[in-house]
C-alpha positions as CSV (number, residue, x, y, z in Angstrom):
1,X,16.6,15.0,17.6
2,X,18.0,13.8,20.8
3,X,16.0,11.7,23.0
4,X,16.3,12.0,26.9
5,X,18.8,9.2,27.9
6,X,22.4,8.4,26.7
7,X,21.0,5.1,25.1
8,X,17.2,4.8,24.6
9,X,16.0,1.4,23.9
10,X,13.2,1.4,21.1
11,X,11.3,-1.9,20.4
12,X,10.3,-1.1,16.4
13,X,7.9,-4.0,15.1
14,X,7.9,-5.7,12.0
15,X,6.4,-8.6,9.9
16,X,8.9,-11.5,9.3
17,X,9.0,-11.5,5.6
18,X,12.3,-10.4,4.0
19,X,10.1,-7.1,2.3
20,X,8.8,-6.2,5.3
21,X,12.0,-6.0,7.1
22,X,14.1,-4.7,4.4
23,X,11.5,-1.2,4.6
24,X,12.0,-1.4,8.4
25,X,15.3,-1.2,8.2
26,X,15.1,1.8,5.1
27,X,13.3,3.3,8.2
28,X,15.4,2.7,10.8
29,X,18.5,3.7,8.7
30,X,17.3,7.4,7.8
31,X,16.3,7.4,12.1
32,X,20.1,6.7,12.5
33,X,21.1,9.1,10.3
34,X,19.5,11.9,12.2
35,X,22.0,14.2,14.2
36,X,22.2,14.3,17.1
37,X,20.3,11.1,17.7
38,X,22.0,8.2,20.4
39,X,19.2,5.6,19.7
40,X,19.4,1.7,20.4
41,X,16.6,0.3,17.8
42,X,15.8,-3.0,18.3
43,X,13.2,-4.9,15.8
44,X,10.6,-7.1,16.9
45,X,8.7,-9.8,14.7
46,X,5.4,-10.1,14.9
47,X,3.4,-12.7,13.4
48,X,0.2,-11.1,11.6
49,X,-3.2,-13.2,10.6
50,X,-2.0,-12.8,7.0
51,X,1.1,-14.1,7.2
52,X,-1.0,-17.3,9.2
53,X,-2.9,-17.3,6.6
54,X,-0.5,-17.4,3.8
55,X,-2.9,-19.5,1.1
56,X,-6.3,-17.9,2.1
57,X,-8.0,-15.3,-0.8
58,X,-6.7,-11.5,0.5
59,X,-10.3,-10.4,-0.1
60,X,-12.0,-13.1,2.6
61,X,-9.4,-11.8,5.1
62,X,-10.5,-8.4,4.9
63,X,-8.9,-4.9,5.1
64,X,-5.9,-4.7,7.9
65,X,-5.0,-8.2,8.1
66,X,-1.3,-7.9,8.0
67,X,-1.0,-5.2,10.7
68,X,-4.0,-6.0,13.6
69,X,-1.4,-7.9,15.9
70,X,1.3,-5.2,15.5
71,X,-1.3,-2.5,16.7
72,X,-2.4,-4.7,19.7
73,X,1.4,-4.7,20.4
74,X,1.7,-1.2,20.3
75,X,-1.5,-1.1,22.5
76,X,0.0,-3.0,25.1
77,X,3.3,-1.3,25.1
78,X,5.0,-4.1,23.8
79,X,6.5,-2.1,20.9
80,X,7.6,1.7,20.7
81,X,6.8,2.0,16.8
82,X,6.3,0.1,13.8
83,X,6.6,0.3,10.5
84,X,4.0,-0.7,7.9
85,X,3.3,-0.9,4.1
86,X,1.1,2.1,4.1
87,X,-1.5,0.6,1.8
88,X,-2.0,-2.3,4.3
89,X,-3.3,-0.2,6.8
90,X,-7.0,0.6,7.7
91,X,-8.4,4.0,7.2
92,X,-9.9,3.8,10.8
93,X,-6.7,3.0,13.2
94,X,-7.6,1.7,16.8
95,X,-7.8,4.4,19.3
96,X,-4.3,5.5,20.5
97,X,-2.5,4.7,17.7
98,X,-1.7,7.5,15.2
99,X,0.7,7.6,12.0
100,X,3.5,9.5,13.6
101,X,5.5,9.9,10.2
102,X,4.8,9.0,6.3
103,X,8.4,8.5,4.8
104,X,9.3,9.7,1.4
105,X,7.2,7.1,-1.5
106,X,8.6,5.1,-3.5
107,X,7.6,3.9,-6.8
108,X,3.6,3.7,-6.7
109,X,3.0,1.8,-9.5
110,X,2.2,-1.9,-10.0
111,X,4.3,-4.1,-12.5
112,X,3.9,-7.0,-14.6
113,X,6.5,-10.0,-14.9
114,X,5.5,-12.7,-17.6
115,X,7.5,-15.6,-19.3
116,X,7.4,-13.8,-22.4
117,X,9.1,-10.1,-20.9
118,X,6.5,-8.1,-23.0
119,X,3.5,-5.7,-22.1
120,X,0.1,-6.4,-21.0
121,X,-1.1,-5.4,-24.3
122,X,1.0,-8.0,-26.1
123,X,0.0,-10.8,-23.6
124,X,-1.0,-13.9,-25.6
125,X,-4.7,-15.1,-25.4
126,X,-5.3,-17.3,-22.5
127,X,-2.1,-16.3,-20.7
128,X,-2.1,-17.1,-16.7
129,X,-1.8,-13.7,-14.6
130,X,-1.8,-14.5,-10.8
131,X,-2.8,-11.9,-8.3
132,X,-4.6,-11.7,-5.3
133,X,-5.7,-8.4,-4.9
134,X,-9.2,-7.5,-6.1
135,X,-8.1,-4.1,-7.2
136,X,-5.6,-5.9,-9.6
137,X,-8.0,-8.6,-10.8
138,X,-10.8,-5.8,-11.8
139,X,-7.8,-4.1,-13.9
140,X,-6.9,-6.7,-15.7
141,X,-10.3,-8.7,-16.6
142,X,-11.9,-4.6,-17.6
143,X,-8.2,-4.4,-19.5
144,X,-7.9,-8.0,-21.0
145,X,-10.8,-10.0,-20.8
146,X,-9.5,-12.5,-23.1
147,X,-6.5,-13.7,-20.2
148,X,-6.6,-15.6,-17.3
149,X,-6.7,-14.2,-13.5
150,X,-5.5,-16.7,-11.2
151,X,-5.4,-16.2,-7.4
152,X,-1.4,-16.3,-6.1
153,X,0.2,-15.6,-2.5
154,X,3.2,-15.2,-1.1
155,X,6.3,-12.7,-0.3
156,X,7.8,-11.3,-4.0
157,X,10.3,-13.7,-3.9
158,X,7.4,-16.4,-3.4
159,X,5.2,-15.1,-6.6
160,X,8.2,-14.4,-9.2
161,X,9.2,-17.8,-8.5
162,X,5.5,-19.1,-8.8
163,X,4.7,-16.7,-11.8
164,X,7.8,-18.7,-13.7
165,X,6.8,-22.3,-12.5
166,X,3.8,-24.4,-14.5
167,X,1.1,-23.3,-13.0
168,X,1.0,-19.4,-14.3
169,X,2.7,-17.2,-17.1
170,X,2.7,-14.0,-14.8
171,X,1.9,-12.0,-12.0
172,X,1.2,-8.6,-11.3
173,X,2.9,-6.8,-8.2
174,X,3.8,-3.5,-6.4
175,X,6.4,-1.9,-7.9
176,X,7.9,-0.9,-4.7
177,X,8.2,-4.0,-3.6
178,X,9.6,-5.5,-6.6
179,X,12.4,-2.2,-6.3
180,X,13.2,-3.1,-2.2
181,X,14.1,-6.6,-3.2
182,X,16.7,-5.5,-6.0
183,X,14.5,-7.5,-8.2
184,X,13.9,-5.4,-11.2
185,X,15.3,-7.4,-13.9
186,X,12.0,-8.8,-13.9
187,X,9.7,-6.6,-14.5
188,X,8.1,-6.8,-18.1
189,X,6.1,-3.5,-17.7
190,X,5.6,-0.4,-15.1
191,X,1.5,-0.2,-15.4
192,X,0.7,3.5,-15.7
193,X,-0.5,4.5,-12.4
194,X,-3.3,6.6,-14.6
195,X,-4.4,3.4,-16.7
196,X,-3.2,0.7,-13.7
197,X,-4.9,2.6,-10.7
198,X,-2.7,1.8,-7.5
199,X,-4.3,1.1,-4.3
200,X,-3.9,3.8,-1.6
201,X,-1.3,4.2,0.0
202,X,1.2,2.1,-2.2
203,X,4.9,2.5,-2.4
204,X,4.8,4.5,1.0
205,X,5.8,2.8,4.7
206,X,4.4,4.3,7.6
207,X,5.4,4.6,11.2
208,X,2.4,4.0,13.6
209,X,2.7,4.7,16.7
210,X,0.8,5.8,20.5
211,X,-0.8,8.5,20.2
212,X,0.3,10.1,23.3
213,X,3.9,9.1,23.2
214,X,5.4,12.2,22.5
215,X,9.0,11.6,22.5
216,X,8.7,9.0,19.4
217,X,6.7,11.4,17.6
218,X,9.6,14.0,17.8
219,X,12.4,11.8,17.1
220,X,9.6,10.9,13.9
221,X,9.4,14.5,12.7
222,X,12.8,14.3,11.8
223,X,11.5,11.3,8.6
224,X,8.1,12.9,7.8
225,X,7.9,13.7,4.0
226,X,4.8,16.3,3.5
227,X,4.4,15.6,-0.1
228,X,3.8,11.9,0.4
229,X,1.5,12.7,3.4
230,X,-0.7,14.7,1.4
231,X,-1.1,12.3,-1.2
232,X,-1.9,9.3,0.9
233,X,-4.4,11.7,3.0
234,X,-6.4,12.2,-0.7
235,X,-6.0,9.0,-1.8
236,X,-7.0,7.2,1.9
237,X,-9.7,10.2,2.4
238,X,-11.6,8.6,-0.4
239,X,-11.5,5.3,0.6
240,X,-12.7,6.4,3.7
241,X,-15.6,8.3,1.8
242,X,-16.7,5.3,0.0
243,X,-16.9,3.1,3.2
244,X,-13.9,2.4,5.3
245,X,-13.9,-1.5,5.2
246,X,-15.0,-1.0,1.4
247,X,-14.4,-4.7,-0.3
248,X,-14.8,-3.5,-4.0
249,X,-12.2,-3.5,-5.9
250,X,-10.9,0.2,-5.6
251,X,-7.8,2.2,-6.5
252,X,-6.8,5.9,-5.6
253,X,-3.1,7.8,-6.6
254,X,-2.7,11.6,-6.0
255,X,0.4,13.3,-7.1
256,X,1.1,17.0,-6.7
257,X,2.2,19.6,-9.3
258,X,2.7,22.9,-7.4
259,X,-0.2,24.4,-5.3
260,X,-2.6,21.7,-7.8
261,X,-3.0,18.1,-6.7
262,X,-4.6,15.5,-9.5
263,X,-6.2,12.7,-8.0
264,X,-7.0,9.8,-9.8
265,X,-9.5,7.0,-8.5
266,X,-10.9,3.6,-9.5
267,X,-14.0,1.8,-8.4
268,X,-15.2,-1.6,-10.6
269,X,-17.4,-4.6,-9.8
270,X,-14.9,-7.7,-9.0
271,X,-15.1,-9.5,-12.6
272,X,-14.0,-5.6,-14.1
273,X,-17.3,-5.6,-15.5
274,X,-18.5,-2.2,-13.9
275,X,-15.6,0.3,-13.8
276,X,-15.7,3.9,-12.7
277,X,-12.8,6.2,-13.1
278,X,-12.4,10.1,-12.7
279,X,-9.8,12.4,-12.2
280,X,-9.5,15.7,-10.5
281,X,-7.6,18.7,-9.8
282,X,-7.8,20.4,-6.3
283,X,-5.9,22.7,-4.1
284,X,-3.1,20.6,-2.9
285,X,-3.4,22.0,0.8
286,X,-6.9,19.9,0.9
287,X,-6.5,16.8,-0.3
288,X,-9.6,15.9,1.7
289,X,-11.7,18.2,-0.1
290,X,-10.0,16.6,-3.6
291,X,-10.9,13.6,-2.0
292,X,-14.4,14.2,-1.9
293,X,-14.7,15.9,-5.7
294,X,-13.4,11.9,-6.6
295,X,-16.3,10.6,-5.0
296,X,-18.9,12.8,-5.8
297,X,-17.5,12.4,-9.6
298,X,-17.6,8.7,-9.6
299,X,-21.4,8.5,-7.8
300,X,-22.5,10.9,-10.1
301,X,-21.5,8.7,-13.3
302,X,-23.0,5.6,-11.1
303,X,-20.9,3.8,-9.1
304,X,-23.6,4.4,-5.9
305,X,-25.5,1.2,-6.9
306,X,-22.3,-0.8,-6.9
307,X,-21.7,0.5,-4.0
308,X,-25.1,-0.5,-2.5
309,X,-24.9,-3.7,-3.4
């Protein structure tokens, strides 16, 4: 869609890491293709408390870590839009702001890369797994309780370098990630997203921007990609039920199959000692309402004291 003037100047914002600016610029180049369109993107860096905090645990630093500063920039009018790692993104957003378009997912599985190439089944006892993500820790201590989970940041690059150095055998990652960076000659294993419970909201980007700036959400229509939208609404709907600033390990991934949506979810204690799991089928036109069916499924077979506590 064409925006009012010749040459519009749009200030897009961005973390700094070579990830994060390789899915702006998947953005930014399906904005360009658009017909019609005589746009002058320009990509801002912003420095987020996560990337400050590059060695501190993910789970200390709480939920929305990596995109607080971006939003204040929005805010402010600093920036026009930017584009975020869907899955790092609260399920409350400041008011103003509003997800003007979901583009298209990519892979939302999470992979393993080890010194040895094989699955996590075949691991050897004792091996040295990093991750930082509670969701991915809880997996892999309820999956194999005989390896070792060791805390690891950093970009991709960063942790497949540090999961081949002395100090770990492996890491677990996004697939998506892994995929953007060209880096799949890596991967060992593609963790079914049914056994290996993704958190929500991963493989998809997300364009955020004000809520009452109605020319970017127009020229955003044109990148919207319903399917994905519905999905992440299901799988961010119950994460949202459970708590928004939830700090249990928990996974969600809904996929659609016609007018039916199957929605799988993942709640465990941190050390994978308690873990609560249901799918469910739904109308695909409500993922909220599938949403809820998960939680109602997993409180029923328990997880409400977890959650309590």
């Amino acid at each position: 869609m064409a925006l009012q003037s010749a040459k519009k100047r749009v200030l897009v914002g961005s973390r700094g890491s070579s990830l994060a600016l390789r899915q702006t610029e998947e953005v930014l180049e399906q904005l360009r293709a658009v017909p019609g369109g005589s746009v002058d993107f320009q990509v801002v860096i912003v420095k987020t408390g996560g990337d400050v905090a590059s060695e501190a645990p993910l789970a200390r630093l709480g939920r929305g870590i990596f995109v607080r500063e971006i939003e204040r920039a929005l805010l402010d009018g600093e920036l026009d839009m930017a584009v975020h790692s869907l899955k790092d993104m609260p399920t409350y957003l400041p008011d103003g702001l509003t997800i003007g378009a979901v583009c298209k997912r990519l892979d939302p599985r999470d992979v393993l890369v080890n010194r040895w190439g094989c699955p996590l089944v075949q691991l050897p006892s004792g091996a040295r797994i990093g991750t930082s993500s509670p969701r991915r820790v809880a997996q892999l201590k309820s999956l194999r309780r005989d390896i070792k989970v060791l805390p690891i940041r950093g970009n991709v690059d960063t942790r497949l370098r540090k999961a081949a150095g002395d100090d770990y055998d492996g890491a677990v990652l996004a697939a998506a990630g892994v995929m953007r960076m060209s880096l799949e000659s890596e991967v060992a294993e593609f963790l079914s997203p049914e056994d290996f419970v993704p958190a929500p909201g991963q493989g998809a980007l997300a364009v955020e921007v004000r809520r009452d700036d109605e020319e970017m959400m127009a020229l955003l229509s044109s990148i919207e990609h319903p399917l994905t939208r519905r999905a992440i609404l299901a799988e961010r709907a119950f994460l949202q039920a459970l708590g928004g600033g939830c700090q249990v390990p928990v996974g969600a991934y809904a996929r659609s199959d016609g007018d039916t949506m199957v929605l799988t979810v993942f709640l465990a204690s941190p050390d994978g000692d308690k873990v609560f799991k249901a799918k469910v089928r739904g109308k695909a036109s409500v993922p909220h309402e599938v949403a809820l069916d998960a939680y109602q499924r997993i409180i029923e077979r328990g997880a409400g004291d977890l959650l309590r506590a």
